[in-house]
LUMFI-476202 format. One line per field, with one value per residue (C-alpha): z, y, x. Coordinates in steps of 0.02 Angstrom, whole numbers. Layout:
<recs>
z: (Z  ...)
y: (Y  ...)
x: (X  ...)
</recs>
This chain:
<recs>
z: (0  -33  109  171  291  361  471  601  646  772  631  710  588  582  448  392  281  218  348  495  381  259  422  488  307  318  510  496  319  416  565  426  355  524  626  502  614  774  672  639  791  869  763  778  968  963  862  943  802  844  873  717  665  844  914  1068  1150  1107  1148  1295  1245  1099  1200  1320  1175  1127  1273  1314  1158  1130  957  964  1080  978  829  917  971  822  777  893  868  680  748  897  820  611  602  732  631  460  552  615  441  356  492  429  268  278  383  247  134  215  245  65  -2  179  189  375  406  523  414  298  457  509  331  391  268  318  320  289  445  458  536  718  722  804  946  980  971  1092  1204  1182  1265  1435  1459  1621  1618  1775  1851  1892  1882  2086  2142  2096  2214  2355  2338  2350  2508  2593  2560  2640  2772  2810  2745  2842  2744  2583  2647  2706  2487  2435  2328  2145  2097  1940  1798  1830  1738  1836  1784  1848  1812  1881  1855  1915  1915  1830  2002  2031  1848  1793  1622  1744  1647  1679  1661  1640  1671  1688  1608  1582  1676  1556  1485  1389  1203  1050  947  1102  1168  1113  941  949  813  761  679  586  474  496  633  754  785  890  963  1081  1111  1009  1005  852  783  881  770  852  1008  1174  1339  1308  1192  1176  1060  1089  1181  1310  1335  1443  1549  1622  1744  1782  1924  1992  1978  1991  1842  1799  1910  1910  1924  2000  1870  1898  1712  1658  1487  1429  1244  1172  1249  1397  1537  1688  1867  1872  2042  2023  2039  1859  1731  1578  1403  1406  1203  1159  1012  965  886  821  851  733  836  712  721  822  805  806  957  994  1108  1188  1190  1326  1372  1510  1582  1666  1520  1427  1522  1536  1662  1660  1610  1639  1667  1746  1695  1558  1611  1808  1919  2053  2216  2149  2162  2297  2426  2543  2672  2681  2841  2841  2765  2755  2590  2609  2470  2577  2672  2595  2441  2505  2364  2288  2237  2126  2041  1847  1880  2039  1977  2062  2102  2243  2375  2542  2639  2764  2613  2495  2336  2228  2079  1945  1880  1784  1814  1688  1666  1671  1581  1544  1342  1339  1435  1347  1178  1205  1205  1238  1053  1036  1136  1021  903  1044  1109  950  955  1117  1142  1329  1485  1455  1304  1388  1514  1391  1297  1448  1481  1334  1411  1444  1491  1546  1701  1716  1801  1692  1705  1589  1610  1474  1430  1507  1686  1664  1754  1768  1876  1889  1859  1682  1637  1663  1840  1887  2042  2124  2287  2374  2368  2183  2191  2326  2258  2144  2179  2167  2005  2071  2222  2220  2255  2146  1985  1902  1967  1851  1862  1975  1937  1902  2062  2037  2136  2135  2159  2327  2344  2168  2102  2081  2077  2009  2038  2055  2242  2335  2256  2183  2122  2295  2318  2150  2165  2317  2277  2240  2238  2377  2397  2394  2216  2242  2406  2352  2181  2313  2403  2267  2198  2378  2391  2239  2208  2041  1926  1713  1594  1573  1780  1754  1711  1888  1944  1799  1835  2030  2114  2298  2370  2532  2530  2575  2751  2834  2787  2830  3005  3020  2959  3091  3238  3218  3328  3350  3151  3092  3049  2864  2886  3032  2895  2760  2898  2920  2770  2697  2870  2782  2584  2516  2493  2301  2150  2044  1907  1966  2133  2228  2379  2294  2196  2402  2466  2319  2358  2551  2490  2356  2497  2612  2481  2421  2633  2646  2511  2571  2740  2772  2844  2645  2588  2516  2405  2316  2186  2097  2054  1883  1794  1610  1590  1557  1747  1810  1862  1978  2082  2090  2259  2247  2155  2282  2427  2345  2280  2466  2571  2656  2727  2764  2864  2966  3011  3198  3142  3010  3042  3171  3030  3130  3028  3126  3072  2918  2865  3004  2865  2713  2778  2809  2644  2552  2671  2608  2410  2374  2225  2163  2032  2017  2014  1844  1808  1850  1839  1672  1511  1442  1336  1264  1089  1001  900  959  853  747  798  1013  1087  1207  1347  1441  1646  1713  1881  1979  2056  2080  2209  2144  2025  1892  1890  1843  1888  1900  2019  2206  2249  2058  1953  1919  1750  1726  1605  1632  1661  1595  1421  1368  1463  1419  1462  1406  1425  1410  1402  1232  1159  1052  1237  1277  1263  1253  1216  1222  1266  1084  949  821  683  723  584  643  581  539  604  696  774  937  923  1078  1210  1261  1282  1399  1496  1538  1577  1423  1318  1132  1087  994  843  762  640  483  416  526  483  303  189  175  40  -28  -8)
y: (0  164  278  389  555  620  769  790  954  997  973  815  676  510  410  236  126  -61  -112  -37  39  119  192  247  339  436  490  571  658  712  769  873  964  1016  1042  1072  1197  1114  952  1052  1130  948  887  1054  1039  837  865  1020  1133  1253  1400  1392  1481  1539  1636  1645  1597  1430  1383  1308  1178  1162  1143  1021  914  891  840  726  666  644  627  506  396  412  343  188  161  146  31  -83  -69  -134  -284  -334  -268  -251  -232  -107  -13  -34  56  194  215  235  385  448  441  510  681  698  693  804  934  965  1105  1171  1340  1365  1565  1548  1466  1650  1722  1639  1593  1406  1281  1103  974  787  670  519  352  398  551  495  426  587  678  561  590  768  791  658  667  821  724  638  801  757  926  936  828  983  1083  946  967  1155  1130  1016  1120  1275  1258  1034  868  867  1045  935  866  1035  1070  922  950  961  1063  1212  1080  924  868  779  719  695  503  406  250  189  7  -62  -75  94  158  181  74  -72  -60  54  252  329  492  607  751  752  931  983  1131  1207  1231  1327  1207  1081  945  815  776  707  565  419  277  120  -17  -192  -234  -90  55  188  346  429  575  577  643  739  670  506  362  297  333  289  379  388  265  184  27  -8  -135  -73  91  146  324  353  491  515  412  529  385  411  327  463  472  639  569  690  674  683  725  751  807  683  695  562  655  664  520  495  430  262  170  54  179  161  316  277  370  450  492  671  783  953  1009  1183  1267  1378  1523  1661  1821  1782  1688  1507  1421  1252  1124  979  849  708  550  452  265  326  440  607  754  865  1003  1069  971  936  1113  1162  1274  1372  1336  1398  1274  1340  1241  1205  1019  997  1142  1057  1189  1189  1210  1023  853  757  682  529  589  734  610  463  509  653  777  734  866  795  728  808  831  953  1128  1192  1378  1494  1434  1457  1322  1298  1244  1086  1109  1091  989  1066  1046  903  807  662  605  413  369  201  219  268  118  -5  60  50  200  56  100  -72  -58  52  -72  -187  -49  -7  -190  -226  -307  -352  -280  -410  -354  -185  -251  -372  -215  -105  -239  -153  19  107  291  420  284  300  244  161  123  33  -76  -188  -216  -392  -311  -329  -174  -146  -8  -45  69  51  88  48  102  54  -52  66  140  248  394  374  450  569  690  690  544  514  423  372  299  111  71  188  60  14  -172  -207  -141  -148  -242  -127  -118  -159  -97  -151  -18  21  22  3  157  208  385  435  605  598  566  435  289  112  227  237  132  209  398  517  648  642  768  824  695  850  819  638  642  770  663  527  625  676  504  431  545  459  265  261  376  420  487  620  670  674  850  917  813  902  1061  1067  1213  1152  1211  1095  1162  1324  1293  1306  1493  1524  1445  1549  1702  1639  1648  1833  1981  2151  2188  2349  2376  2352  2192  2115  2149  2061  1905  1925  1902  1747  1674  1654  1602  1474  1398  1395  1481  1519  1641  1775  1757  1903  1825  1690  1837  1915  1721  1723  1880  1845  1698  1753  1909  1781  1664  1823  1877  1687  1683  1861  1800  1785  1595  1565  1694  1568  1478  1631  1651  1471  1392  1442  1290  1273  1393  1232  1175  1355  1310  1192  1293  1463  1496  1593  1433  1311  1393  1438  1248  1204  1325  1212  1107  1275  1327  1207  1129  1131  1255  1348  1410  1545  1629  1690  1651  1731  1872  1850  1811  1991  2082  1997  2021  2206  2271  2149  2276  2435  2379  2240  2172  2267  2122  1939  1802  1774  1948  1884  1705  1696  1538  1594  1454  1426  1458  1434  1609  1732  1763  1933  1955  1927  1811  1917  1737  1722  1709  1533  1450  1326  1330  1200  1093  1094  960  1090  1100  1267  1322  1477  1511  1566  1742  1758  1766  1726  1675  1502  1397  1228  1147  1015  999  896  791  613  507  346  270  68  46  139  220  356  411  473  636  736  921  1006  1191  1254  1167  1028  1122  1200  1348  1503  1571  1407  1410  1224  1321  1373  1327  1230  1364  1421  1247  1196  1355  1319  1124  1040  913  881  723  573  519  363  346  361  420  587  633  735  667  781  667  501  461)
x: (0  52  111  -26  -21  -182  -201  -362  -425  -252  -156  -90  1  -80  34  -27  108  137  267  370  513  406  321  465  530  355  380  536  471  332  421  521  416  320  494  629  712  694  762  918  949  947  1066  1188  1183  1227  1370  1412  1391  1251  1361  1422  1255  1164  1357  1442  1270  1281  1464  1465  1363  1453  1609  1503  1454  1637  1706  1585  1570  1401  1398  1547  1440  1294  1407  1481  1301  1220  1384  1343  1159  1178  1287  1154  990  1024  808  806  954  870  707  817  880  715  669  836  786  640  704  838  701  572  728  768  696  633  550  554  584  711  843  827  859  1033  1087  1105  1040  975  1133  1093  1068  1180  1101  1160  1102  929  1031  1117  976  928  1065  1102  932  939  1131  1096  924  1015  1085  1252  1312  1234  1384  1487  1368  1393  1584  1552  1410  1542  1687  1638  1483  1498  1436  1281  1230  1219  1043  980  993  932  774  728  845  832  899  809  669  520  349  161  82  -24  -128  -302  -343  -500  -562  -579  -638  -813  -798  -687  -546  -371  -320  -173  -138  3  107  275  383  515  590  440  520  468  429  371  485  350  266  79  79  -31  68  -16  69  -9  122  46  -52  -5  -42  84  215  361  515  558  703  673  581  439  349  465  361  207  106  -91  -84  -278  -246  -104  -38  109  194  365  401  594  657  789  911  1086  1185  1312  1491  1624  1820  1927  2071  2275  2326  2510  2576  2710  2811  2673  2533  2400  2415  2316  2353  2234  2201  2329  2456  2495  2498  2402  2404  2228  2155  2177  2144  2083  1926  1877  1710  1664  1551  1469  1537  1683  1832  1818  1876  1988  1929  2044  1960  2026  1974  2025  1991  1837  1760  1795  1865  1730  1809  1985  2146  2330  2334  2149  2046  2078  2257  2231  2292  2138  2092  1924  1943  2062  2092  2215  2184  1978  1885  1829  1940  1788  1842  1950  2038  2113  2187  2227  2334  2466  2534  2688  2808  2890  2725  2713  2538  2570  2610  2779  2818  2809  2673  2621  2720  2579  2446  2494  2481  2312  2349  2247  2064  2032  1852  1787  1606  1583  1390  1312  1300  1470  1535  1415  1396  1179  1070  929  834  826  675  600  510  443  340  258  224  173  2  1  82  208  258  287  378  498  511  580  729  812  795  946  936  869  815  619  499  376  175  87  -89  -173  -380  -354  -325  -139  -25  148  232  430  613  681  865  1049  1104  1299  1332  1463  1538  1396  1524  1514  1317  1365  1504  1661  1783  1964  2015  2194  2095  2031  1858  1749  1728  1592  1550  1400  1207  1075  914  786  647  476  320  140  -44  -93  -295  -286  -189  -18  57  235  310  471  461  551  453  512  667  725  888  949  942  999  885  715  585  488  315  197  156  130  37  -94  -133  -129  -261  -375  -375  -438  -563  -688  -715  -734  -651  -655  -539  -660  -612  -422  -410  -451  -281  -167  -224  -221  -127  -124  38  83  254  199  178  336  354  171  211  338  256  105  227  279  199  258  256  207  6  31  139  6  -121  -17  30  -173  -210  -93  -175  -347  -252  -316  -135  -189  -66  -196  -160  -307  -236  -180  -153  -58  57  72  134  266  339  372  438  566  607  640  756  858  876  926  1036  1144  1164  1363  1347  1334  1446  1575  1425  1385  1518  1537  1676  1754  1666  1612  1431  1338  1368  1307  1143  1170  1294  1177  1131  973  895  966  895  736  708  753  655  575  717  802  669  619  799  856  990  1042  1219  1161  1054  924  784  618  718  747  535  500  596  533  381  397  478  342  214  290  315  173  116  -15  -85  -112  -3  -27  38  213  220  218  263  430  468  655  701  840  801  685  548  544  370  373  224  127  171  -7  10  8  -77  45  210  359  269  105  21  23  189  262  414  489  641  600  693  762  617  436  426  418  540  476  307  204  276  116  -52  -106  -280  -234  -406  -411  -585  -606  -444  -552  -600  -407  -360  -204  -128  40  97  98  23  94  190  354  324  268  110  60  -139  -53  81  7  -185  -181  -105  -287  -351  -148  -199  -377  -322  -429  -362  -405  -474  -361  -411  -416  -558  -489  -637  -636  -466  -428  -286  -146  -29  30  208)
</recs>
């Protein structure tokens, strides 16, 4: 049969084909034509080109990308993929195919703009696509702030920050049991928290070839559907499982005749690959990138010489107020070592060797980005076939629901996490020191429904033994909550879940706030008033716009104090790591724990709310939440015409997810980045939307005709009745 492409009234794809790989050719040409510029700026930021058109802007990725070599992973990935899975391979080539295809002749505006014009896509360029999105997915960039946390205030400090930090990206699911549905048979429900992008992180897409037929969530530049996908007959979530699976190697690097080598944990200096790269940045001069790679992984900070050739104390300070690291101890400078710099120092202080910190990462180790699980899904039939199909899952680590119309559910942790030294998870480690290698993976924990439902949110969940940081359970106890409170629930009721605005974590400032007396009239009658709040962030809130200016006064008082003086100017590490080691956004995301710990340093922090409070009184908000908190979605180029961004309910803990950054700014970066209903009973009776709309083109009538409905918390219906869609185009 020929190829066919339908669009329904959203402007959504629904592609139908003879087989799997003509499927495939037709879903990237598809994805093409409606994202040619989002395609491209993909594939520029995997191979770590994009500043060769965006500028100075865009280099530190670019420099990231390099070093860590995604696209050099992605490569030997797709190697390795052809020699274990040659069907899988062939599929990924006919999505290739297809994008190259779809890419030729492109019109999109913005390419007139920059001058760039579309480049061909090689066969691995799905996987680094693939990885250049997940690889901070894991946030190991916070074991650089623990180093910092420990460094200057004390270990035990590390667990008054530990939260969802500013660059993690979390998710909403949940699933009801047959038990507890109207029609007897399962819902899924979520929405997945992400960076909100222009175009959107996710493509809606309905695929059908007489092997399957799907509707889910795609990834452009990804083939098939991996997160979120309805077969008919099973459907499946994931939410990220805040596993750890990433480690940092402090590095000892020396220069030799022949090269780079590194100190191992044998005691045994081993040539380490090195060469240079050049980044070509637009409108400057281009710029030239060592790239090193040591028996642990590339060299992503630093070198034989440190940073930017410094030889700073940023990774060992020999003189710090606390030598809670073994390594302070255990491995003595060496003078005489060609990795110590020499020169005039104070006697008192050993010597720092210089900066040099590698990133260790499953697919680089293994040579698996997991697509072989890819396929399967489409597939699957049964909750078993989900399940099979998850055993190939590599990273990001999820965790995964999925249920079946024969009363068949499956809630369990997908992905490749090491078996290694619990240091390994906590903070940077000592390459030269034994102990902190890999010693195979963990197996994946499973978990069952409790009263016939189970929630995901990022919280410590089935997850647990494999992450150190988790989110805060607010999000999962109050869809917990509102779940208990019916019997029997519909697809048609999930809505009221997504779009809750509930703030539990609001209520250790508003104790504090309760407890003070002696304020000023107009600061008693702004206490008074946050007394009687609701404790909801709705957008048309002005009590909720009064709560969030307290609390960002009370984060930026928090923040100044001198017991954190040291935190506030980060260490001089690549921009890319930057904001994990801000300290406005780490004690904003951590409020909570901040104020309700026994002690805080001496920071006296009755104080510290009094005079929030008080300069809140004498300068307050004279709108609505909304009026602030508003979407500010990423682009890679701004458009020449600016969006007048709508204001948004929620806030970080709330179901509706919407995060700004407490005591910095309002606006809000990342939220739910699209909502599912993944009914079971009848799949025409699911529903989903995302932020924008489905075409990536601006001025397209597709491009943002769903905003109003993401705002107001409706969902547009999925479609798959041939009949009621309109044929676009035989391929």
């Amino acid at each position: 049969m020929a190829t066919e492409i339908y669009r329904d009234a959203w402007g959504i794809p629904h592609l139908r084909a003879g087989s799997a790989a003509e499927l495939a050719h037709a879903q990237g040409l598809v994805t093409a034509r409606d994202r040619a510029w989002q395609l491209e700026i993909e594939r520029h930021r995997a191979q770590g080109t994009s500043a060769s058109f965006l500028g100075g802007s865009a280099l530190a990725w670019d420099r990231f990308a390099r070093q860590a070599r995604v696209d050099d992973t992605a490569r030997r990935c797709f190697a390795d993929l052809e020699r274990r899975d040659p069907g899988t391979a062939r599929w990924v080539r006919a999505y290739v195919d297809g994008v190259n295809e779809g890419l030729t002749g492109s019109t999109a505006p913005e390419f007139d703009r920059t001058g760039l014009t579309p480049g061909r896509w090689e066969p691995w360029t799905p996987l680094g696509v693939w990885l250049a999105t997940h690889i901070l997915f894991a946030g190991f960039p916070a074991k650089l702030w623990r180093e910092q946390v420990a460094a200057h205030l004390d270990a035990d400090a590390i667990g008054l920050f530990a939260t969802d930090g500013p660059g993690t990206s979390g998710s909403n699911g949940w699933l009801v049991g047959g038990e507890r549905t109207v029609t007897g048979q399962a819902v899924i429900a979520g929405d997945p928290h992400r960076w909100i992008e222009d175009p959107g992180v996710y493509q809606q897409i309905h695929l059908s070839c007489p092997e399957f037929d799907v509707v889910g969530l795609a990834v452009p530049g990804v083939p098939g559907i991996a997160h979120f996908g309805h077969t008919g007959s099973v459907a499946w979530a994931i939410t990220n499982a805040m596993a750890d699976y990433q480690d940092l190697y402090r590095e000892r690097l020396r220069r030799t005749g022949a090269g780079v080598e590194a100190l191992g944990p044998d005691g045994v200096w081993r040539r380490a690959a090195r060469h240079t790269e050049t980044v070509e940045v637009a409108g400057e001069e281009p710029v030239e990138v060592e790239i090193i790679e040591t028996d642990r992984g590339p060299v992503i900070i630093g070198g034989p010489e440190g940073i930017d050739g410094d030889p700073a104390d940023l990774a060992y300070d020999g003189g710090r107020a606390d030598h809670t690291d073994p390594a302070d101890h255990a491995d003595p400078v060496d003078p005489t070592d060609p990795a110590v710099p020499t020169g005039p120092a104070d006697p008192a202080v050993p010597a720092a060797p210089p900066v040099a910190i590698s990133l260790r990462y499953p697919p680089r180790v293994t040579g698996d980005l997991g697509f072989g699980a890819l396929l399967p899904l489409l597939r699957a039939r049964r909750v078993a076939d989900v399940d099979r199909a998850f055993d190939r899952w590599a990273e990001p680590v999820n965790v995964v629901q999925a249920a079946d119309t024969e009363g068949g559910v499956l809630h369990r942790v997908a992905g490749r996490v090491p078996v290694r030294a619990e240091a390994n998870s906590l903070r940077v480690v000592p390459a030269w020191e034994p102990g902190h290698a890999w010693q195979g993976w963990h197996v994946p924990p499973r978990a069952g429904l409790t009263d016939g439902v189970a929630v995901m949110a990022n919280q410590r969940g089935p997850a647990e033994p494999l992450g150190v940081e988790f989110a805060p359970p607010h999000r999962a106890d109050r869809i917990a909550a509102l779940l208990a409170g019916k019997e029997r629930w519909s697809a048609a009721d999930m809505p009221a879940l997504h779009t809750d605005t509930h703030l539990a974590s609001a209520s250790p400032l508003l104790d504090h706030l309760d407890a003070l007396d002696d304020l000023t009239p107009e600061a008693a009658a702004l206490r008074d008033r946050l007394r009687g709040w609701d404790r909801r962030m709705d957008a048309g809130s002005a009590d909720a716009a009064l709560y969030a200016a307290v609390r960002g006064a009370v984060v930026r008082r928090l923040a100044a104090h001198p017991a954190f003086a040291a935190l506030t100017t980060p260490p001089a590490y690549p921009e890319v790591f930057l904001p994990w080691l801000a300290l406005v956004p780490r004690v904003g995301f951590a409020l909570e724990h901040l104020l309700r710990a026994e002690d805080l340093y001496g920071i006296d922090r009755p104080a510290a709310v009094r005079a929030a409070v008080e300069d809140v009184a004498l300068r307050p908000p004279t709108g609505v939440w909304g009026d602030t908190h508003r979407l500010a979605p990423w682009r890679a180029l701004e458009p020449e015409q600016p969006y007048d961004e709508p204001g948004l309910s929620g806030d970080h803990d709330c179901v509706l997810c919407t995060s700004g950054v407490p005591g910095l700014t309002d606006r809000a970066a990342r939220g739910p980045a699209a909502r599912y209903v993944w009914d079971l009973a009848r799949r025409e009776d699911s529903r989903w939307v995302v932020p924008l709309g489905a075409s990536g083109v601006p001025g397209s009538p597709h491009h943002r005709d769903q905003l109003p409905l993401w705002l107001a918390g409706d969902l547009v219906p999925v479609v798959t009745d041939w009949t009621r869609l309109k044929k676009e185009t035989d391929v």
